[in-house]
N, C-alpha and C positions, 0 to 999 in steps of 0.2 A: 329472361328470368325476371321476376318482381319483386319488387322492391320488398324487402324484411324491416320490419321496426320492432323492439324488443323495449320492454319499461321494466327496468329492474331496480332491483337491492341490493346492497351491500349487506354479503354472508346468507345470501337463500340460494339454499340448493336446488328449487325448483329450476331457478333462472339457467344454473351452471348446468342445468341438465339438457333442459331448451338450447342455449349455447351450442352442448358438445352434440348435441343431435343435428342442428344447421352444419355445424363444423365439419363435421361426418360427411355429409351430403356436399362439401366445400359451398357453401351458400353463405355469402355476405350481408351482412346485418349491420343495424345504426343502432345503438345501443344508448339509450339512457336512463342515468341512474336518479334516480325520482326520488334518493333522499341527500344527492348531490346539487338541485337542480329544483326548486319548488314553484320554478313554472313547468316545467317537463309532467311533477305530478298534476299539475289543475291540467294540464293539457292531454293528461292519459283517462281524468274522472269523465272530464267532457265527453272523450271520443269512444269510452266506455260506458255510459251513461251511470258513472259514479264508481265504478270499478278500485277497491280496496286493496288489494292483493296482487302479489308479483308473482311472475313476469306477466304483462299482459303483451300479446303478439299480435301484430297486423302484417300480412302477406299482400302486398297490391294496396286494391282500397279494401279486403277481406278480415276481418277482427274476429280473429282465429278462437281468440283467449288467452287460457294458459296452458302451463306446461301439461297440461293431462290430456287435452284437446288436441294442441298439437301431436301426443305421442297419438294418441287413437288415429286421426290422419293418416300417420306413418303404419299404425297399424291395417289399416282397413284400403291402404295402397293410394290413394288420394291424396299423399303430400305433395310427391315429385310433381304431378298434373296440376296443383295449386300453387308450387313455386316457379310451373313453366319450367319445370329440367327434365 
């Protein structure tokens, strides 16, 4: 299985939605909250190339996005084969 990273916020429903979608799936995630933590954000603009908005997801080395990216994966059958389950 590969490894999940997850940059969130405190009170965005995106995030909880990405969450309960991994969670579904039982898929382990590192989660950080990027207005708890403001090296976590320079380190999510970086690996996002400036990336503003939460949640931003990486699967592997894969920089999925966010929650709407990730739900279309799950849509179009390509999550489980991206998370290796």
């Amino acid at each position: 299985m590969q490894k999940v990273v997850i940059y969130s916020g405190p009170m965005c429903s995106y995030c909880s939605a990405a969450k309960h979608l991994l969670n579904k799936k039982k898929v382990d995630y590192t989660e950080f909250d990027i207005a708890a933590d403001q090296s976590k954000m320079q380190e999510m603009h970086e690996k996002t190339n400036g990336a503003r908005t939460v949640p931003q997801i990486f699967i592997g080395d894969t920089y999925v996005g966010g929650y709407n990216e990730l739900k279309s994966l799950e849509v179009a059958g390509q999550l489980n084969s991206l998370l290796g389950i």
